[in-house]
Each structure stands twice: as structure tokens, then as C-alpha cells.
C-alpha positions in Angstrom: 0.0 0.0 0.0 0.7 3.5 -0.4 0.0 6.7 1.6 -1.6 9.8 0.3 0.3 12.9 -0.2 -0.6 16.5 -0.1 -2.0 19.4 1.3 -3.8 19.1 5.3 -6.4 21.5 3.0 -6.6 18.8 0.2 -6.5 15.6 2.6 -9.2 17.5 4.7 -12.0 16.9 2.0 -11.2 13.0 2.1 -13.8 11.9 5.7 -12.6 8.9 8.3 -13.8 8.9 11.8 -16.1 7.8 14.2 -17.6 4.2 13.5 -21.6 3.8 14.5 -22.4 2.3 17.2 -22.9 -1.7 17.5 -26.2 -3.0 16.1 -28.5 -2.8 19.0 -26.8 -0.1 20.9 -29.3 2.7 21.9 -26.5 5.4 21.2 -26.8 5.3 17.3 -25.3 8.5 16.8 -22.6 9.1 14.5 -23.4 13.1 13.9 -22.8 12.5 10.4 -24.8 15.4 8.8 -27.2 14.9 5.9 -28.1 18.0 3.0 -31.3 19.5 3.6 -34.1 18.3 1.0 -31.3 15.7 0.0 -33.1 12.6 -1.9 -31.6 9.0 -1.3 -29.1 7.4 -3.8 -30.4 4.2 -4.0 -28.1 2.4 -5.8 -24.9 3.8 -3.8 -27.2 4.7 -0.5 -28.6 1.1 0.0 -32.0 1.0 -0.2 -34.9 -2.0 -1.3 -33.5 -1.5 -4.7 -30.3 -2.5 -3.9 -30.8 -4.3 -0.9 -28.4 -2.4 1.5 -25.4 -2.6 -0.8 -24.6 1.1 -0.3 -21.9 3.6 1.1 -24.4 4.8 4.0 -25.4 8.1 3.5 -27.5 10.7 1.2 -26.7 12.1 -2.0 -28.5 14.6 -4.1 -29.1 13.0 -7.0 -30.5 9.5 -8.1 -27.0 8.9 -10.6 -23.6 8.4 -9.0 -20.7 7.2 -10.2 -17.7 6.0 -7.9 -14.9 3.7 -6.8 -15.1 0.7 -4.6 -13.6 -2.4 -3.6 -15.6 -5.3 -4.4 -16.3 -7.5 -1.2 -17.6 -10.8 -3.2 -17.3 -12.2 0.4 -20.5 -10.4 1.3 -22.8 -11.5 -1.1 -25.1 -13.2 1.2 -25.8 -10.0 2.9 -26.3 -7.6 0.0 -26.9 -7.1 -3.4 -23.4 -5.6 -4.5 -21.2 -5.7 -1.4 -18.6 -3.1 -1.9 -16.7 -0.5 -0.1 -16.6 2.9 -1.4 -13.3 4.8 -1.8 -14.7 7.5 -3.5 -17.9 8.7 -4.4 -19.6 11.0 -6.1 -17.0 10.6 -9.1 -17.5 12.5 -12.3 -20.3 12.1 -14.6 -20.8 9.0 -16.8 -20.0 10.9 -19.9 -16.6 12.0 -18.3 -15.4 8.7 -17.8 -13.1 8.3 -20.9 -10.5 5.7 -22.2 -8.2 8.0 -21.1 -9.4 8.7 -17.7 -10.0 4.6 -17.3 -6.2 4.3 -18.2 -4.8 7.0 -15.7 -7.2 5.1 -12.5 -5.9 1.6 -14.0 -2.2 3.4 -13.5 -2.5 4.3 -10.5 -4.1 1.3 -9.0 -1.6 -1.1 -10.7 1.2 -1.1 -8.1 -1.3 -1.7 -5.1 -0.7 -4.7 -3.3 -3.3 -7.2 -2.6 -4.8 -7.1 1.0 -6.8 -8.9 3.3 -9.2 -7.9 5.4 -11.8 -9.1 7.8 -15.2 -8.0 8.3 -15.1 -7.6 11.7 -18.1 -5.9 13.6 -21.9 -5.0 12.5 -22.5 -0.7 12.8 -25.7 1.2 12.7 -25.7 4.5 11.2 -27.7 7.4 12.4 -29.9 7.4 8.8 -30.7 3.2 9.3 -28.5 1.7 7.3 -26.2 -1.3 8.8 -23.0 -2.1 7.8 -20.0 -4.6 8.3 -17.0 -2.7 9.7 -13.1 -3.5 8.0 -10.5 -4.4 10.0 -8.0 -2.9 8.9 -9.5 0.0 7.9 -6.5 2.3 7.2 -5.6 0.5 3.7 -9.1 1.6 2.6 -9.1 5.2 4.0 -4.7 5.7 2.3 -6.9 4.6 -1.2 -9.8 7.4 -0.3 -6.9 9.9 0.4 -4.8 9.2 -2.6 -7.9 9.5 -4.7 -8.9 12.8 -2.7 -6.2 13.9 -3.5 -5.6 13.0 -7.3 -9.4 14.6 -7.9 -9.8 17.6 -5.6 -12.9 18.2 -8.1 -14.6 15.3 -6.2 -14.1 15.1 -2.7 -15.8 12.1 -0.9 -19.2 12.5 -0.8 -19.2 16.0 -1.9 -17.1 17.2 0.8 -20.2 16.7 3.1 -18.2 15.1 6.4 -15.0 15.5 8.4 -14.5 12.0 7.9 -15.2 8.9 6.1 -15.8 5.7 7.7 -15.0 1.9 5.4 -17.8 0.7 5.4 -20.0 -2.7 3.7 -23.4 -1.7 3.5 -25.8 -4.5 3.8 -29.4 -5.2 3.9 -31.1 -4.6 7.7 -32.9 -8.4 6.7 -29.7 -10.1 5.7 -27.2 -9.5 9.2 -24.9 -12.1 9.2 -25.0 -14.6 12.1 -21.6 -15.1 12.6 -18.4 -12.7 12.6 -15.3 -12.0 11.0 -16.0 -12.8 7.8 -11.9 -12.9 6.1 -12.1 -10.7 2.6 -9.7 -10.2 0.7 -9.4 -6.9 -1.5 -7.6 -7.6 -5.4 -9.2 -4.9 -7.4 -11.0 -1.7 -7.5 -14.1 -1.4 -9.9 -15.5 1.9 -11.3 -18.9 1.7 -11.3 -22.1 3.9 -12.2 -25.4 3.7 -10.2 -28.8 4.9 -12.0 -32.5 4.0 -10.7 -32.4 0.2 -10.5 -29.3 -0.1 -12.4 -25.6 -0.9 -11.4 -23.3 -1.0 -13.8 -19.8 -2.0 -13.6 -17.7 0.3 -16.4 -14.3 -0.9 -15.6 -12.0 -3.1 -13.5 -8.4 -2.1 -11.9 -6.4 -5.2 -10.6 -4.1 -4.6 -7.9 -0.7 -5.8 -8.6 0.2 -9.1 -9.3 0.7 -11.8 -6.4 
């Protein structure tokens, strides 16, 4: 793995920080704010149309693009387990061969990792996600990309800091914990009513 660098201004748009609280705890509160009049992303925000498989919070639009890990290991638990490094991401029409070569560049020399699925989160808005252990590959990848596309901070720039997270559905919990994961490529993927669409894959490096 590799650490982002640049700016504290530039790094401050990238969000990691308090986890939500353990499913069934009666202090759900994460303060994470949410945009007045905002209207759920379904496809990235969880959801009965995408039965949880969201980054956990609101955007204001109902088409998202963005960057996540697959987490194939989570497929019992939601209809396109991921976890988000970065999202919104530009428009559909933006995403060019040439853009698609640059992110395929950059995510090239990352190594493999795994990762465990470790504890079961609430967060203020509802949705309930799996918690990654580690965590801090996932929030270098948010900061290098924060910091490669100041145009789009994670999730708009709306939170101090961003959480890993697996969304999943609130009917699907699993029963047991960890669940081992292991991470091998990023996909870039775009979200639209009842649609998710996978526009490209970036495999880490090599084993």
C-alpha cells in the first residue's frame, strides 16, 4: 500500500472517523450530517432496490458514479457488497478511455490485501453495515484519490471524515463474525434507478 500525499487543505476533503455504534446499541449516533431536502441514492445509498449494498449516506441526485472495492465475500448480505473509496466521481459521460487508463495506472502497483469483516455498525440514517478491519488501507486509497481529484471530494465534501464501510441489507445480518475478505481490485462503477453497472476493472498488482 501506499500513503496519500498532499496538502492538510486537500486531505481535509477526504472523511474517516467515528464508527456507528454496534447493532443494537441505543446510542446510534454518529453526527454525520445529511443536506437538507437531500433525496436518497439508492443504488450507492442502499436501499430495497439495492438491498443495503450502499456507502451509508445521502446524496443529491438518483445517478452516482464512484470507486469501490468489491467484497464478493458479502454477497449473502447484499446485493453488490462493496466498499466505497470514493464517491460521487464524475459524470458518466466523463469517464473516458483516457481517464479509465490513468485510475488503472494508479491502481496497478497496489498490493493485494486482506481484510476481515469484523463488527456489525448502525448508522444514524438506518442503514447497517460490516465494519473492515484494517481499515486504514481503505481510507490511504480514499486519500490518494482525494487527492488526485480535488474536483470530487468524498461525498461531496459533506463530512470531516469517512468511515469503510459494507453496507448491507437490515434483513440479511450475518450470524456469525469476522467474515476474512480479501481486496484484489478496485471497480469503477455507475449507479442509476435500479441499475448498477460496472464500467471498468483495476487489478491490484500481481501476487
Amino acid at each position: 500500500m501506499y500513503a496519500a500525499r498532499g496538502t492538510a487543505g486537500q486531505l481535509a476533503r477526504a472523511s474517516v472517523g467515528r464508527h456507528g455504534e454496534p447493532l443494537g446499541s441505543a446510542a446510534n449516533d454518529l453526527h454525520r450530517p445529511k443536506p437538507a431536502g437531500a433525496e436518497q441514492n439508492r443504488g450507492f445509498d442502499g436501499g430495497p432496490d439495492h438491498g443495503g449494498a450502499g456507502v451509508g449516506v445521502s446524496v443529491t441526485t438518483l445517478e452516482i458514479t464512484g470507486l469501490v472495492v468489491p467484497v464478493p465475500e458479502a454477497a449473502a448480505f447484499a446485493a453488490h457488497p462493496h466498499i466505497t473509496l470514493l464517491a460521487p466521481f464524475r459524470p458518466r459521460r466523463l469517464l473516458d478511455a483516457k481517464l479509465q487508463h490513468e485510475l488503472a495506472a494508479l491502481f496497478a502497483p497496489v498490493a493485494p490485501f486482506d481484510f476481515r469483516l469484523v463488527d456489525i455498525h448502525v448508522f444514524p440514517d438506518g442503514h447497517v453495515y460490516l465494519a473492515p478491519e484494517p481499515a486504514e488501507p481503505f481510507r490511504e486509497l480514499t486519500n490518494v484519490l482525494a487527492v488526485r481529484y480535488p474536483d470530487t471530494p468524498p461525498y461531496e465534501g459533506l463530512f470531516d471524515d469517512v468511515i469503510p464501510h459494507c453496507t448491507i441489507d437490515t434483513e440479511r445480518v450475518p450470524a456469525r463474525l469476522p467474515i476474512p475478505a480479501h481486496a484484489r481490485e478496485v471497480h469503477l462503477v455507475h449507479s442509476y434507478a435500479d441499475e448498477w453497472d460496472v464500467v471498468a476493472r483495476f487489478p491490484f498488482a500481481a501476487a
